[in-house]
C-alpha positions as CSV (number, residue, x, y, z in Angstrom):
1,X,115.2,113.1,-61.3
2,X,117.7,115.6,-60.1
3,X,117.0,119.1,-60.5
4,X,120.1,121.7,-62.1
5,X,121.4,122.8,-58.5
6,X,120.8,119.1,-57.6
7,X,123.4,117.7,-60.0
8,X,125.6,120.8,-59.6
9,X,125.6,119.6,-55.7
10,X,126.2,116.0,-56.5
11,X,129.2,116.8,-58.9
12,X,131.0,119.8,-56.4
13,X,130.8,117.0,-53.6
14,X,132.1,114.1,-56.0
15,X,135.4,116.4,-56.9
16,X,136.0,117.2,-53.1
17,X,135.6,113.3,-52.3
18,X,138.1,112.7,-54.9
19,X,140.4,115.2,-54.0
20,X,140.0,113.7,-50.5
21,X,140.7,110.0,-51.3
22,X,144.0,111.4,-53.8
23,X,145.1,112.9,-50.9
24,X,144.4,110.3,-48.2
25,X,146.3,107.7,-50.2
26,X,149.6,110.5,-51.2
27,X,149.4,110.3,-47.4
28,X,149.4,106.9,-46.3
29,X,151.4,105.8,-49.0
30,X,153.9,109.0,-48.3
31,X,154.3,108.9,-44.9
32,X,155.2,105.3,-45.2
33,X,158.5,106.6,-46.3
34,X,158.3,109.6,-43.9
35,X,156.1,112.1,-46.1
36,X,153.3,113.8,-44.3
37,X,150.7,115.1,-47.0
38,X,147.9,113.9,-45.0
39,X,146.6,117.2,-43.9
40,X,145.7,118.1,-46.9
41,X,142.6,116.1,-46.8
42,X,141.9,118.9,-44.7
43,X,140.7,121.6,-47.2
44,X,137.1,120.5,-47.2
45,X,136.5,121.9,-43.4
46,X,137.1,125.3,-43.5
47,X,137.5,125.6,-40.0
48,X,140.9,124.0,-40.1
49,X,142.3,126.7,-41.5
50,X,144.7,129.2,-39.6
51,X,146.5,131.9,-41.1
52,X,148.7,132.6,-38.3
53,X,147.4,136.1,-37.6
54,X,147.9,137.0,-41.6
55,X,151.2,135.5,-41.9
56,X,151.5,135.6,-45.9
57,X,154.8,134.2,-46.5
58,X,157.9,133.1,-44.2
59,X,160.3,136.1,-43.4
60,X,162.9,133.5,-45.0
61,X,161.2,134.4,-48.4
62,X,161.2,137.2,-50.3
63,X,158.1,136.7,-52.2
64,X,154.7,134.4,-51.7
65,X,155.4,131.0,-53.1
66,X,153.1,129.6,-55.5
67,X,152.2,125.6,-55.1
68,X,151.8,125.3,-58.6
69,X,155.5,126.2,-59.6
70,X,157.5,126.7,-56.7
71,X,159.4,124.4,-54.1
72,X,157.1,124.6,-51.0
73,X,158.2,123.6,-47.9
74,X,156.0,122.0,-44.6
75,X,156.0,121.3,-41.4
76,X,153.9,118.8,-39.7
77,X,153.5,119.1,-35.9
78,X,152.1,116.1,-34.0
79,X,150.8,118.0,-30.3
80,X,150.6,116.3,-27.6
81,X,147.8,118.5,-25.2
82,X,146.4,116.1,-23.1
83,X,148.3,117.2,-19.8
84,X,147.2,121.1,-21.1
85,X,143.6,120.5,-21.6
86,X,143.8,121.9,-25.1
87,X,146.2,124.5,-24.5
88,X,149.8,124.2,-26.3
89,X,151.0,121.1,-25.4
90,X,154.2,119.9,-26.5
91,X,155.4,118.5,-30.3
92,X,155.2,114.9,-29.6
93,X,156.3,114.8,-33.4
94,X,158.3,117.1,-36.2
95,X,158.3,116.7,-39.7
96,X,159.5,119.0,-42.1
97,X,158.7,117.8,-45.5
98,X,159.4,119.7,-48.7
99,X,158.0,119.2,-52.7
100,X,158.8,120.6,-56.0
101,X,155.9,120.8,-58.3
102,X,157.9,120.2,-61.5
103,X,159.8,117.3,-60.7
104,X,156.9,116.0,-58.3
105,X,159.7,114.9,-56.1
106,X,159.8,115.1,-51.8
107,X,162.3,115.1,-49.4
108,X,161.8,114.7,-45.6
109,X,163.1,115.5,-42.4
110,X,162.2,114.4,-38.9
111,X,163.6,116.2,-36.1
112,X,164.5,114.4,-32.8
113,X,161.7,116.0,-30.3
114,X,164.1,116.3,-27.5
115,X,167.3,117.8,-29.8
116,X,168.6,121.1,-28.5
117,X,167.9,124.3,-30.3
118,X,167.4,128.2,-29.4
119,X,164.1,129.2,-29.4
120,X,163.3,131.7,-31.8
121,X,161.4,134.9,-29.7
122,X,162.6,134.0,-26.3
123,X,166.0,134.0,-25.0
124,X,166.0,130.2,-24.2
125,X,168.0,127.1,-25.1
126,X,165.6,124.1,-24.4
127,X,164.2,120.9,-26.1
128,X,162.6,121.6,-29.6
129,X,159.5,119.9,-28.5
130,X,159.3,123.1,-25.5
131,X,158.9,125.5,-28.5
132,X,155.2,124.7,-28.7
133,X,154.6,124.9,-25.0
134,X,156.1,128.3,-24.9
135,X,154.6,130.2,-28.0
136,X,152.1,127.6,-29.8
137,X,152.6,127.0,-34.0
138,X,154.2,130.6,-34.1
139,X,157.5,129.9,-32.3
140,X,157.9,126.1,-33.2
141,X,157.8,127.8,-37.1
142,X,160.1,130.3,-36.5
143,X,162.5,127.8,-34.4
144,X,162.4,125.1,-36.9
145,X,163.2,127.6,-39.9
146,X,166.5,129.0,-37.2
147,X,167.1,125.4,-36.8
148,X,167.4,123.9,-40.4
149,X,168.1,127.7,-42.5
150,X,165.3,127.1,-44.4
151,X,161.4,129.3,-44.9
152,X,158.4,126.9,-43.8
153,X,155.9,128.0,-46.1
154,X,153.0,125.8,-44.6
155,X,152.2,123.9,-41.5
156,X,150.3,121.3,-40.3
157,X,149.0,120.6,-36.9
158,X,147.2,117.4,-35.8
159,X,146.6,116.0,-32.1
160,X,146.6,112.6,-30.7
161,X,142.7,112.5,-31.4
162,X,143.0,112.5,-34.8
163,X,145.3,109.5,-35.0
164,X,143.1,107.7,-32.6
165,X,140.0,108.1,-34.7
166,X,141.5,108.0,-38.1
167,X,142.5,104.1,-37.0
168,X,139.3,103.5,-35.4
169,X,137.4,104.4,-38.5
170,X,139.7,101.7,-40.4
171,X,138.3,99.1,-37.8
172,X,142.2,98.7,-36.6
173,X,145.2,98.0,-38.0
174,X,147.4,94.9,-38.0
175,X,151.0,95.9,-37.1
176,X,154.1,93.9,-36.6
177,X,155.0,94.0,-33.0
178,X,159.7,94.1,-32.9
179,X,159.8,92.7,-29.5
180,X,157.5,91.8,-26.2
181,X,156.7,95.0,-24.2
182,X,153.9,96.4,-22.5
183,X,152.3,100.3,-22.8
184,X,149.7,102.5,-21.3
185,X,147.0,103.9,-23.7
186,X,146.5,107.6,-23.0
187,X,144.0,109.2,-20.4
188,X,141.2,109.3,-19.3
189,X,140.1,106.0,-19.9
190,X,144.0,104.3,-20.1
191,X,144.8,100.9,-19.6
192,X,148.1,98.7,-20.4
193,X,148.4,96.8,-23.7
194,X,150.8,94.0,-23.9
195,X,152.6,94.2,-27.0
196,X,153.9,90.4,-28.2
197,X,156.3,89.9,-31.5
198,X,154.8,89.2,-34.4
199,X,151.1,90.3,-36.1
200,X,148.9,91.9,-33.9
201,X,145.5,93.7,-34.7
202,X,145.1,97.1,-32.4
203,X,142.5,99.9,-32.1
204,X,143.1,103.9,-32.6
205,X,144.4,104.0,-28.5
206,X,146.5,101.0,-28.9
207,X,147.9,101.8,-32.1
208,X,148.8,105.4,-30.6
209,X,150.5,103.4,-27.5
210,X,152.6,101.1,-30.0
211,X,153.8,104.4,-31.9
212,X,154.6,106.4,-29.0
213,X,156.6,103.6,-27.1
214,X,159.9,105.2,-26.0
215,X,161.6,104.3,-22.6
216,X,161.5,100.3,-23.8
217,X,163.0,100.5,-27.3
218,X,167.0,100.1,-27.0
219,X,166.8,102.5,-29.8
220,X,165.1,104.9,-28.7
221,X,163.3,107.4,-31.3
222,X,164.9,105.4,-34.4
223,X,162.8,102.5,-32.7
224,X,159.9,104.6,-32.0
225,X,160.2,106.3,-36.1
226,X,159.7,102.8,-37.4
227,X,157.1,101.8,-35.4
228,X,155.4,105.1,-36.3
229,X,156.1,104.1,-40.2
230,X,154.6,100.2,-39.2
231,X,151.8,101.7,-38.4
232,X,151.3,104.1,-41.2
233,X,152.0,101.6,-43.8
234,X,149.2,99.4,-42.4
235,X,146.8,102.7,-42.8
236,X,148.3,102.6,-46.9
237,X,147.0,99.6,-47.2
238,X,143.4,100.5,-45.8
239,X,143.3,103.8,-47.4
240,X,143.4,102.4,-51.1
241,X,141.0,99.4,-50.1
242,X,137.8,100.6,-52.6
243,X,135.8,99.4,-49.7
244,X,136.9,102.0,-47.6
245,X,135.8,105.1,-50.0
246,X,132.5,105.1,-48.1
247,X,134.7,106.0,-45.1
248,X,135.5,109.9,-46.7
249,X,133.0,111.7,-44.9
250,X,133.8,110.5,-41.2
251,X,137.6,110.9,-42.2
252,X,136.8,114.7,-43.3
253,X,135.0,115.0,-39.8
254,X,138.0,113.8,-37.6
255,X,140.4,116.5,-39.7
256,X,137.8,119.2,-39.8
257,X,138.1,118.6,-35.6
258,X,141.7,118.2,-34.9
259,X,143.7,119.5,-37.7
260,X,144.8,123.3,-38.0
261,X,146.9,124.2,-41.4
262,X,147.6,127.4,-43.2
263,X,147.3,126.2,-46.9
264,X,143.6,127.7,-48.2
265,X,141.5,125.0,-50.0
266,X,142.6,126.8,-53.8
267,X,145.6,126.0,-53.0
268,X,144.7,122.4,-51.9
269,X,143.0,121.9,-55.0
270,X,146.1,123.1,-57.3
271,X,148.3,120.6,-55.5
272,X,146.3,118.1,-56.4
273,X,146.1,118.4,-59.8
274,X,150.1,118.6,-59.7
275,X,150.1,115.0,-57.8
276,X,149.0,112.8,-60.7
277,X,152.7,111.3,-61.5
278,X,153.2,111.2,-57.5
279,X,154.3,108.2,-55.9
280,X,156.4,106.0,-53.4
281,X,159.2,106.3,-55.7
282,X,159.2,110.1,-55.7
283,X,159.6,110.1,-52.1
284,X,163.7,110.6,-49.9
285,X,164.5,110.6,-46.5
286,X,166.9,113.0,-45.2
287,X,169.1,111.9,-41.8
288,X,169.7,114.2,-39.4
289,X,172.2,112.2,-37.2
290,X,172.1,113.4,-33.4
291,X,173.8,112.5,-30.1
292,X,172.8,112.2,-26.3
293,X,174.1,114.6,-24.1
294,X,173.3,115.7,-20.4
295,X,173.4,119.2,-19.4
296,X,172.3,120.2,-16.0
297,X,170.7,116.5,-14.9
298,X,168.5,116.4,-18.2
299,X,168.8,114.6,-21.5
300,X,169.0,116.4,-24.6
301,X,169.6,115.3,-28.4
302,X,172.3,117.2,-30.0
303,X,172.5,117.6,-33.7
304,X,175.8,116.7,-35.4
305,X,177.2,119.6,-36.6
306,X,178.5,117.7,-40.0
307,X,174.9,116.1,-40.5
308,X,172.6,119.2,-39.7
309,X,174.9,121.0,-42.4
310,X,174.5,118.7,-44.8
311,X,170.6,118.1,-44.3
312,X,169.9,122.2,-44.4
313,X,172.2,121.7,-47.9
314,X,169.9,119.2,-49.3
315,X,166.7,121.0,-48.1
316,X,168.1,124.6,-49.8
317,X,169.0,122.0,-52.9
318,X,165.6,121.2,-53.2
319,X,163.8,124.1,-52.4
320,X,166.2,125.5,-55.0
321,X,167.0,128.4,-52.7
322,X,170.5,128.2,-54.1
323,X,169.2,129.3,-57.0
324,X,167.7,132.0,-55.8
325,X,170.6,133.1,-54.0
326,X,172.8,133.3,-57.3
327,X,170.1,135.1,-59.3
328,X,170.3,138.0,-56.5
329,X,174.1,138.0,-56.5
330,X,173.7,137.9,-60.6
331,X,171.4,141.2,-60.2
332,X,173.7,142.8,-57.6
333,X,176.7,142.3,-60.4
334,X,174.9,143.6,-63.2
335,X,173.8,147.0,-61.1
């Protein structure tokens, strides 16, 4: 039989299993539709946690937000750092995703990794995706929150390695392959897979070479943001197989590795217990149309003016910064 600390033991690692299997399906299921809660999963590795050098709140904000009551906003960044060795490579991916505890409803925005932008702390004008390269997590925040006029309350940042070994420890996933194209896996050990339409069944470097497919797709990143979905979707589908619950602990391993986030492990625990009416339906894309454009012999995306507008309105809508905005002009009145 089990002794007192025993089944104290047992029961503290049955609750952070749980909370790790809620989250891993919010995220698969999420992200299917563009949501990225999947870091969360996160909280049980305490070295994935970075507070930015103390940052308690976004200078956006005038007060900490609390992810029990208030609108919080994220931002997932998907590094690429194989050509750096580690050391700030570039945001292969951009996600800013934001959720309001009471209605337990999500919007999400991806940002176009070569769109045009100022960086925030450096007087340059370059590729969003350069932000990381220049001044890590720090200046892709502060850019992004420039960018959309909006505080990014937490961040998440995963590298290719996790994506690899989070479909490798699913045994693969079956996609379904648009058209016929070949693509190299990543180094060191790359190789060319030939991609045919249809069903195919791929591994954690050939799933990464299916989602990060560019050059070939006539539609460029819209192409490439599907394909990203397929590929997610297929992960849903594994994460809520029953079967694969024995799979927690080597999930918790590959995040405790490659994933950095600011959101302390309290406060993973009190989004979780707001997530119980949480679901696909909950979840709405945002479009943020952009445009090519070549200045000085390189390609850059350019945000419509009309379209970033009206996304940074429906962010603000749902943050309910508005809100916020009229209580302070209500106090100003009254004084």
């Amino acid at each position: 039989m089990m002794g007192r600390k025993e089944i104290k033991k047992h029961k503290k690692r049955k609750r952070i299993k749980k909370v790790l299997i809620s989250f891993l399906i919010l995220f698969f299921v999420a992200a299917s539709a563009g949501v990225y809660f999947v870091y969360q999963t996160l909280q049980a590795a305490s070295e994935s946690y970075n507070d930015l050098d103390g940052r308690d709140k976004s200078d956006k904000r005038d007060k900490e937000v609390s992810v029990s009551k208030d609108p919080i906003s994220i931002l997932l960044m998907g590094i690429e750092d194989y050509e750096t060795g580690g050391e700030n490579g570039r945001t292969d991916t951009l996600m800013v995703v934001t959720y309001d505890p009471k209605s337990q409803t999500s919007k999400m925005l991806s940002i176009p990794r070569d769109t045009l932008v100022d960086f925030v702390g450096m007087d340059r004008r370059d590729k969003i995706n350069h932000a990381h390269v220049f001044g890590g997590k720090e200046m892709t925040i502060h850019t992004v929150e420039e960018f959309l006029d909006i505080p990014i309350d937490y961040f998440a940042a995963v590298n290719f390695d996790a994506f690899i070994e989070v479909v490798d420890i699913f045994d693969g996933v079956t996609v379904n392959v648009p058209f016929d194209f070949e693509q190299k896996t990543m180094a060191p050990n790359s190789y060319y897979v030939e991609f045919k339409e249809g069903e195919q069944h791929v591994n954690g470097e050939e799933a990464l070479a299916f989602v990060r497919m560019r050059k070939q797709d006539p539609r460029g990143d819209i192409g490439r943001g599907e394909r990203q979905q397929e590929v997610i979707k297929a992960l849903s589908e594994k994460a809520m197989d029953v079967k694969n619950v024995t799979k927690i602990d080597d999930l918790t391993d590959v995040v405790a590795k490659h994933v950095e986030t600011n959101m302390k492990v309290s406060e993973g625990l009190v989004m979780f217990k707001n997530l119980t009416d949480f679901g696909r339906d909950n979840l709405e894309s945002i479009n943020l149309e952009t445009y090519p454009q070549r200045i000085d012999n390189t390609s850059y995306q350019i945000a419509d003016e009309q379209s970033l507008l009206e996304a940074q309105q429906a962010l603000k809508e749902h943050l309910k910064l508005d809100n916020e905005n009229e209580n302070e002009e209500v106090t100003e009145d009254q004084n």
